[in-house]
C-alpha positions, -999 to +999 in steps of 0.1 A: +092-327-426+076-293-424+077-269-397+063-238-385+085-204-384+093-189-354+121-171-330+129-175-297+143-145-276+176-156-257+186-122-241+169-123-202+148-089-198+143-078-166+104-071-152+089-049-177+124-037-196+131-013-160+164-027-165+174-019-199+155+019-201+177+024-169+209+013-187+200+040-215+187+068-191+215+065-173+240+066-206+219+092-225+218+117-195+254+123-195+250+142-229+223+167-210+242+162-177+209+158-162+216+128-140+205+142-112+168+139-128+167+101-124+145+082-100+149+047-090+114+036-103+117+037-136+095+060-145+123+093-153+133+063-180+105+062-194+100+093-198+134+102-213+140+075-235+099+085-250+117+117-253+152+102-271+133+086-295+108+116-301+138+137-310+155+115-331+184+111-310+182+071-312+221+069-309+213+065-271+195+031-280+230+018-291+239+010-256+219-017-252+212-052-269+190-084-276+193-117-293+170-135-309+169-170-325+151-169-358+138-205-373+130-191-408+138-208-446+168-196-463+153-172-482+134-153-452+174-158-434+191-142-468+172-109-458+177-107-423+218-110-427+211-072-449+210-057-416+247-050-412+247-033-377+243-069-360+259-098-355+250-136-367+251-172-361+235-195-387+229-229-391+252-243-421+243-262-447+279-270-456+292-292-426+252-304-416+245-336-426+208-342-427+215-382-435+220-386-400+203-397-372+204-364-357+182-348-378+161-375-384+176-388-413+154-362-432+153-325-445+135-301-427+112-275-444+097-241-436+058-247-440+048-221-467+008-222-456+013-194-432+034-169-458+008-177-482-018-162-454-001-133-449+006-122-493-020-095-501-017-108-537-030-139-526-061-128-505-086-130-535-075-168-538-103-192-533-093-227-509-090-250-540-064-229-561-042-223-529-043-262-517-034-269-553-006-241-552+008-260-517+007-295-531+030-284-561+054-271-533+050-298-511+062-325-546+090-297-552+102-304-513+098-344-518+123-340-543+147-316-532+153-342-499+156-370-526+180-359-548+196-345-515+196-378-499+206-396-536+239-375-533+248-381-498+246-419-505+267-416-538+291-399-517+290-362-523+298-340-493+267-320-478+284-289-487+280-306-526+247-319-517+231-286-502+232-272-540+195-289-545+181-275-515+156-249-521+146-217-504+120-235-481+145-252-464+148-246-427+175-230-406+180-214-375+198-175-374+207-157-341+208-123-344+226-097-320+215-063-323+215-029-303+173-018-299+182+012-328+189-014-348+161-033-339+137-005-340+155-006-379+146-041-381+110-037-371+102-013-392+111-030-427+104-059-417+069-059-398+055-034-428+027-045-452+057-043-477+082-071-467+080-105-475+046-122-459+072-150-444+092-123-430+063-108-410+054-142-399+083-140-374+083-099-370+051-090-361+044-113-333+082-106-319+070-070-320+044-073-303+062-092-277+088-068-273+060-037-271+048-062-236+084-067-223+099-037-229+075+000-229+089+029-248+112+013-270+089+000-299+055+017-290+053+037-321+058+013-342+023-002-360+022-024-386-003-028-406 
């Protein structure tokens, strides 16, 4: 089975981030001692985290954090765990059993169509070269979950099993991370240069975030 990537954010933000530019307003000010400056709309946060980030004194933007669920393939997932500041929770291949009912007795894949889209080496393609290119892939998947299944019924353990699986397979990372981080994050992984599945799953978080929470990411453009 093939699916589509995505990410779902699990941290709640409050009505148009007030919250959280409060949280690092009211943090940051204690290194100018300028608390007095803060007004309960929102908008002295604004302003001062704008000005945090202006002067390169991010640090403030440690204070706060946001987790996100990431449904990638394992090769998209082997980049994302190269952000050390952050902490993870991924889906294992070693103790899940994809035999079982749970998973509907099938492997599940990562659909490549989408990356393909998004490569800027692959943009001069015409349609019949690039369906022939996701057919080949699609055979190499069918028999990654046979051999996978053929082990599991021989009696090999999935973490045995898993060794056939191939990059397109599909798993589900959490990542925690403070917004410096994330700001970090977004600008690998959202640029023209990272890997076309990558920004499959940045760019539209990105652009989520720049809605939900003002200040934070506004500066950061992708191309």
């Amino acid at each position: 089975m093939n699916v589509k990537a995505g990410y779902e954010i699990l941290t709640q933000i409050s009505d148009g981030g007030l919250r959280e530019l409060q949280m690092i307003e009211r943090i940051g000010r204690v290194c100018y001692k300028s608390e007095d400056r803060i007004t309960e709309d929102g908008e002295s946060a604004k302003k001062f985290v704008a000005m945090l980030i202006r002067n390169g004194h991010e640090a403030m933007l440690e204070h706060s954090s946001l987790s996100v669920k990431f449904t990638v393939d394992r090769g998209v997932s082997h980049e994302l765990v190269r952000h050390r500041v952050a902490s993870f929770a991924q889906e294992s291949t070693r103790y899940v059993n994809y035999s079982k009912e749970k998973f509907g007795k099938e492997c599940t894949f990562i659909d490549l169509a989408p990356g393909i889209a998004l490569d800027r080496k692959m943009f001069g393609m015409d349609a019949e070269m690039i369906q022939a290119v996701l057919l080949e892939w699609q055979q190499a998947m069918d028999d990654a979950e046979w051999h996978y299944m053929r082990m599991i019924r021989l009696g090999a353990t999935p973490q045995i099993a898993r060794s056939v699986l191939p990059n397109s397979t599909k798993t589900e990372i959490t990542i925690t991370a403070n917004y410096r981080e994330w700001r970090h994050f977004f600008m690998l992984r959202a640029d023209q240069a990272a890997h076309p599945q990558m920004r499959e799953v940045a760019i539209p978080l990105l652009a989520e975030l720049k809605e939900k929470i003002p200040v934070v990411f506004d500066d950061i453009q992708p191309e």
